[in-house]
C-alpha positions in Angstrom: 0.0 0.0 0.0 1.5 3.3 -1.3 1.5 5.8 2.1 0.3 8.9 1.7 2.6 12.4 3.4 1.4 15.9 3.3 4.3 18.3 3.0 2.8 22.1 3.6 5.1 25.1 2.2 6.3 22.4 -0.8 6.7 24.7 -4.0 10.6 25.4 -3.4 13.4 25.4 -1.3 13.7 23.0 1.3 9.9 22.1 1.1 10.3 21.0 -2.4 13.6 18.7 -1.6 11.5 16.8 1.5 9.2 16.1 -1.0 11.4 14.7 -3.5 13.0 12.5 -1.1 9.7 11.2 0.0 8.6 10.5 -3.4 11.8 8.6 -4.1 10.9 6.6 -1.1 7.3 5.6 -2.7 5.4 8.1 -1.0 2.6 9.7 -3.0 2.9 13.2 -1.7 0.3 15.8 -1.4 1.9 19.6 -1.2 0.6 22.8 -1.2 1.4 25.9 -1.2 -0.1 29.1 -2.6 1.7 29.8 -6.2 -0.3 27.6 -8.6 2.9 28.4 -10.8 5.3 27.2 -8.6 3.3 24.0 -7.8 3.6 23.6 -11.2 6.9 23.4 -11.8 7.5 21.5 -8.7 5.7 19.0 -9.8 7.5 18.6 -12.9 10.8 18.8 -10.8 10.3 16.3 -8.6 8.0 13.8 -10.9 10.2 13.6 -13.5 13.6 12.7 -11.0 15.2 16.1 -12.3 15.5 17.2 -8.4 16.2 14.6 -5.4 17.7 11.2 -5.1 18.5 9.0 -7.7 16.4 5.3 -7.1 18.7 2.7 -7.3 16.6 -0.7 -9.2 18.2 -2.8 -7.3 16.0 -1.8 -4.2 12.7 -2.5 -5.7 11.7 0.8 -5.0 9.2 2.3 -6.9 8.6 6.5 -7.0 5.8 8.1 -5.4 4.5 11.1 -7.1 3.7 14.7 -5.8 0.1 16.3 -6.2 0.4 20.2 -5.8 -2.4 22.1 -4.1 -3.1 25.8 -4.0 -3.3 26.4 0.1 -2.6 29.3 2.8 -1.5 27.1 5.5 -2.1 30.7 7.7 -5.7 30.3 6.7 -7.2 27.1 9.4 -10.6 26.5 7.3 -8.1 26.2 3.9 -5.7 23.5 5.6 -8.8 21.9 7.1 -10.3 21.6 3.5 -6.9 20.4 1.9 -6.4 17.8 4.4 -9.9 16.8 4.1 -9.7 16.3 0.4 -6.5 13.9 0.6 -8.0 12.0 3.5 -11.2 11.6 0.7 -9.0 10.5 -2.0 -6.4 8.8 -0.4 -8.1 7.5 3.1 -5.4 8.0 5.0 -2.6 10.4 5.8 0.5 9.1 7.0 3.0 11.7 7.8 2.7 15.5 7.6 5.2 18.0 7.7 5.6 21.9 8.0 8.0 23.4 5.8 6.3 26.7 5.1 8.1 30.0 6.1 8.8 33.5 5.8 12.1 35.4 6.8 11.9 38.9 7.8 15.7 40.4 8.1 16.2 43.4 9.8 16.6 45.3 13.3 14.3 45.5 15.9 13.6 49.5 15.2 12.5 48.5 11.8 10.1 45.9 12.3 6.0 46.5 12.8 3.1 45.0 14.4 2.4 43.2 10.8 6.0 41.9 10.4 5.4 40.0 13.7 1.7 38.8 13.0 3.4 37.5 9.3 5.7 35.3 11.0 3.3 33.7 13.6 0.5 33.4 10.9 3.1 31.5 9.2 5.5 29.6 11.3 3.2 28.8 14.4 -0.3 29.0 13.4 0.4 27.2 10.2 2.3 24.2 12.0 -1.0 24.4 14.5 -3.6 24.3 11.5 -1.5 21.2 10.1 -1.3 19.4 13.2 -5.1 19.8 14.2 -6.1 18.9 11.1 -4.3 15.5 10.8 -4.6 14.3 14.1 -8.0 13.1 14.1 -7.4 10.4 11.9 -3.8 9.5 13.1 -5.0 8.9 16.3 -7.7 6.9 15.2 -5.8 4.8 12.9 -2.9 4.7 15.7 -0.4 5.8 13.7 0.9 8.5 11.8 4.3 10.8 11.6 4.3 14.5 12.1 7.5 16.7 11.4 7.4 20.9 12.6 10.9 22.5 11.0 11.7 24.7 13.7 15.0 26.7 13.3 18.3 27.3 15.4 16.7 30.2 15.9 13.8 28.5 17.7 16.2 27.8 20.4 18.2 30.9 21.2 16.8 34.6 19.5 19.1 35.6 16.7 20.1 39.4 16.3 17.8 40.9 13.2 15.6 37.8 13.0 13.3 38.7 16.3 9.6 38.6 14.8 11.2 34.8 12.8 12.4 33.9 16.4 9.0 35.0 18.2 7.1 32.7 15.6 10.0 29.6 15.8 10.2 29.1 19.4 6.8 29.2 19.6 6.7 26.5 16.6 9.6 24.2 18.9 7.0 24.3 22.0 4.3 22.8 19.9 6.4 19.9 18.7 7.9 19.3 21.6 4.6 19.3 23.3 2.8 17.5 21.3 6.1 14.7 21.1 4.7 13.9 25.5 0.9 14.1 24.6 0.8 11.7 21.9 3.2 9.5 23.9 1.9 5.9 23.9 -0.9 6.8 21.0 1.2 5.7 18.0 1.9 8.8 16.4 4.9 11.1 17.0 6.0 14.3 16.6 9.8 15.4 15.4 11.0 19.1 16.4 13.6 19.8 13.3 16.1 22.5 14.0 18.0 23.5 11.2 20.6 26.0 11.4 21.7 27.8 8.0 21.2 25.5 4.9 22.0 26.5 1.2 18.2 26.4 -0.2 18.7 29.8 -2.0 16.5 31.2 0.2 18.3 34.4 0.6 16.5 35.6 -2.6 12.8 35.7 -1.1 14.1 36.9 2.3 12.2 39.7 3.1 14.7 43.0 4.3 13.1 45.4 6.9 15.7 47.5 7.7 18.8 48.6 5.2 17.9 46.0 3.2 21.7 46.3 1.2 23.8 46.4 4.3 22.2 43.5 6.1 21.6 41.6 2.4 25.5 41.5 2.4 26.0 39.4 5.4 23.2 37.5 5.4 23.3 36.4 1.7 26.9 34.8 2.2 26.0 33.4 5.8 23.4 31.5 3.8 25.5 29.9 0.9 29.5 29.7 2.4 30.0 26.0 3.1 31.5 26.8 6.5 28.2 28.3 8.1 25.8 26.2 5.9 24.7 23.1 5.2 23.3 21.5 2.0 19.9 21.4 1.8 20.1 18.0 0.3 21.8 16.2 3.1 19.4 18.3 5.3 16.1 16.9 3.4 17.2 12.8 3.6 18.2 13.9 7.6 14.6 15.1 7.9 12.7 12.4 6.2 15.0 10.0 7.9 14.0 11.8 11.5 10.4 12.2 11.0 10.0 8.5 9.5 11.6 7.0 12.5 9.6 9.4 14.8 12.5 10.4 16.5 11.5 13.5 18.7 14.6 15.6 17.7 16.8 16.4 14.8 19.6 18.6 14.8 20.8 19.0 11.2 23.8 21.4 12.3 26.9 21.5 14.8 26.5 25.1 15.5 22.7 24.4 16.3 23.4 21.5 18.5 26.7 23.9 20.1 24.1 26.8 20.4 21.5 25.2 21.8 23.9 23.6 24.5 26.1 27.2 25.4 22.7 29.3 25.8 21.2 26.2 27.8 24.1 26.1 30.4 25.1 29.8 30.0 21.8 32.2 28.2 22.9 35.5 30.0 25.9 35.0 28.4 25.1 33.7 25.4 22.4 36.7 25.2 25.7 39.5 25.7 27.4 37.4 23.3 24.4 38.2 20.9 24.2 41.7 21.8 27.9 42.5 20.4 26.7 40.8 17.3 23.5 43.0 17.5 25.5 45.9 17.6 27.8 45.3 15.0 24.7 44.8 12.5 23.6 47.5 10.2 21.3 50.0 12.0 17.4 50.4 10.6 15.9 53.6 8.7 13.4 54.3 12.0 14.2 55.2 15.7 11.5 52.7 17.1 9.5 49.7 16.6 5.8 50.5 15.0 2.4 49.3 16.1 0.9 49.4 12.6 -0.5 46.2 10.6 1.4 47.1 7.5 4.9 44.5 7.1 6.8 46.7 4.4 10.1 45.1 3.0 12.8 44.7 0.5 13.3 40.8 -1.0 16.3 39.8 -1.3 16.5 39.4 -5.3 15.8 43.4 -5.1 18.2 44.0 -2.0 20.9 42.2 -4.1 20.6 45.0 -6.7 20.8 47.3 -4.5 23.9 46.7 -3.1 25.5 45.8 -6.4 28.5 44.7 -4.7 30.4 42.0 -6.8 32.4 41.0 -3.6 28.9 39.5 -2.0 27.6 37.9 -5.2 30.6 36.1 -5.4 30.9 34.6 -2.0 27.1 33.4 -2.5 28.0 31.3 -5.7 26.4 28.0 -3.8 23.9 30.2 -2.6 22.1 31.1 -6.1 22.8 27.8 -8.2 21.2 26.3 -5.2 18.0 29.1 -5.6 18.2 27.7 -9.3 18.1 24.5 -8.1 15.7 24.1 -6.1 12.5 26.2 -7.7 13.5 29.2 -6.4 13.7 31.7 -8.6 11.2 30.9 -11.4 11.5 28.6 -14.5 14.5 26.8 -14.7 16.8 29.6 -17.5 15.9 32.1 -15.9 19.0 33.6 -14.5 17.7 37.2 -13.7 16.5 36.9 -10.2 20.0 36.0 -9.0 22.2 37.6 -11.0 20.5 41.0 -11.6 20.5 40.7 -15.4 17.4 41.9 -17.4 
C-alpha cells in the first residue's frame, strides 16, 4: 500500500527537496502551497527525478508522485479543507510535515506590528492548523508521523531575525509538546532545528531594515560551506528523522553547540548576541511601530541594491542552489539571481 505524506510550504526550497525525497521513497505526496505556478513546476521537478535522489533498481523501490495544491497554511478553514480532500481520495494520511516560512531580516527599530503577526500566521499558526487537522485520523488509525521544521533560531533569538524567532520558538513548543501528549498513541511528533542551509532562500528573504547592508551578510552566511549546510543532506536527515519518529533532529553543529552554550550559559550567550547586534547594520526608523502594514525589501531586489560584486561572489552555492531548487522561477531564468534583465 503506497503511504500517503502531506508536505505544507512544498513549492521550493527545502519544502520541495522533502518532497522529493519522499517520493523517491514511494510516497505519494500531497503539497501545497499558494503559487499555482510554482506548484507547477514543482511538480514537474520532482516527478520527472530532475531534483532529489536517484532510485537505485536494485532496491525494488518504486517512486511516489507529488500532487500540488493551492493552500494558505495561515488560513485554518483552507488547511482543514486540503487535508480533508487527501483524506477523501487517499483515506489516510500518514506523515505531515511543516515546511512553510517566511524570513523577515532586519533590526528590531525597523520591524512592525504586521512583520510580527506575518511570522506567527506562518511559522506557528500554520504548523497548528496542520497538526489539528491531521490528528483526528492519526490517532484513530494509531499511527501516523508529524515533522514541525523549527529553526536554530527557535532555540536561542538571533540578532535581526526577532519577529522569525518569536514565531519559531513558539513553533519548537508545539512539537515538543505534542512529542509527550501523543506519547503511547502511536503517532509522534519530530522538532527539526536546522541551522543555516544552502536552499537559496536568501533571494525571497524579506529586508526590513537597510535591506543592502544586512543583504550582504546574510546572503553569504546563507551559501558559504563553513556556516551552511546542504539542503540536500538536510532533506534525507529530515525524512530519515520524522520517518523513524524520533523527537529531535539537529541538522547542524553550531545548532546543536548553540543550543547547548545558551542552555548552560543564556545570560551569556544573550551579551554574546548583543555585540553581534550591535555590529549589525542599523534600521531607517528610531523605534518599533504598532501598525499592521509588514513593508520590506526581498532579497532578489536587496541584491541590486547593493550591487557589490564582492557578495555575489561569495554566495556562488547560494544562487545555483536558488536555481536548483524552484527558487527563482522557470529553470533559464537567470535574472533573479544575477541582476540581469
Amino acid at each position: 500500500m503506497t503511504p500517503v505524506a502531506l508536505v505544507a510550504g512544498a513549492s521550493r526550497g527545502l519544502g520541495l527537496l522533502i518532497c522529493a525525497e519522499l517520493v523517491a521513497r514511494g510516497h505519494r505526496v500531497h503539497g501545497c502551497a499558494r503559487d499555482r505556478a510554482e506548484l507547477d513546476r514543482a511538480e514537474q521537478l520532482v516527478n520527472s527525478g530532475e531534483v532529489g535522489p536517484a532510485i537505485d533498481p536494485a532496491d525494488g523501490r518504486e517512486r511516489g508522485q507529488l500532487v500540488g495544491h493551492v493552500c494558505d497554511v495561515t488560513d485554518a478553514e483552507a488547511v482543514a479543507a486540503w487535508v480533508a480532500d487527501v483524506q477523501a481520495a487517499e483515506g489516510r494520511v500518514d506523515v505531515a510535515i511543516h515546511v512553510a516560512g517566511i524570513i523577515q531580516v532586519g533590526p528590531v527599530e525597523s520591524t512592525t506590528l504586521g512583520h510580527f503577526r506575518d511570522a506567527i500566521d506562518t511559522m506557528l499558526l500554520g504548523p497548528v492548523h496542520l497538526c489539528l487537522a491531521v490528528l483526528p485520523t492519526m490517532l484513530e488509525a494509531g499511527s501516523g508521523r508529524i515533522g514541525v521544521v523549527t529553526s536554530v533560531g527557535g532555540v536561542v533569538s538571533v540578532p535581526h531575525l526577532l519577529p522569525y524567532s518569536v514565531a519559531k520558538f513558539g513553533a519548537v513548543g508545539l512539537s515538543e509538546g505534542l512529542q509527550s501528549e501523543l506519547s503511547g498513541t502511536g503517532v509522534t511528533a519530530t522538532t527539526i532545528v536546522p541551522g543555516l542551509m544552502r536552499t537559496g532562500g536568501h533571494v525571497h528573504a524579506r529586508f526590513v531594515g537597510d535591506a543592502a547592508k544586512d543583504y550582504a551578510w546574510f546572503a553569504p552566511g546563507a551559501s558559504l560551506p563553513l556556516l551552511s549546510v546542504s539542503a540536500e543532506r538536510a532533506a534525507r536527515r529530515i525524512v530519515d528523522a520524522v520517518l523513524a519518529g524520533r523527537s529531535q533532529v539537529e541538522l547542524t553543529p553550531l545548532t546543536w553547540v548553540g543550543r547547548r552554550v545558551h542552555g548552560l550559559a543564556p545570560g551569556t550567550t544573550s551579551r554574546l548576541l548583543g555585540l553581534v547586534a550591535r555590529a549589525l547594520p542599523h534600521g531607517e526608523r528610531d523605534a518599533p511601530s504598532m501598525t499592521d502594514a509588514a513593508g520590506h525589501v526581498e532579497g532578489v531586489q536587496a541584491r541590486r541594491m547593493l550591487g557589490s560584486r564582492i557578495v555575489n561572489a561569495v554566495s556562488v552555492l547560494g544562487d545555483a542552489a536558488a536555481r536548483r531548487h524552484n527558487e527563482t522561477g522557470p529553470r533559464d531564468s537567470r535574472s533573479q539571481v544575477d541582476g540581469s534583465q
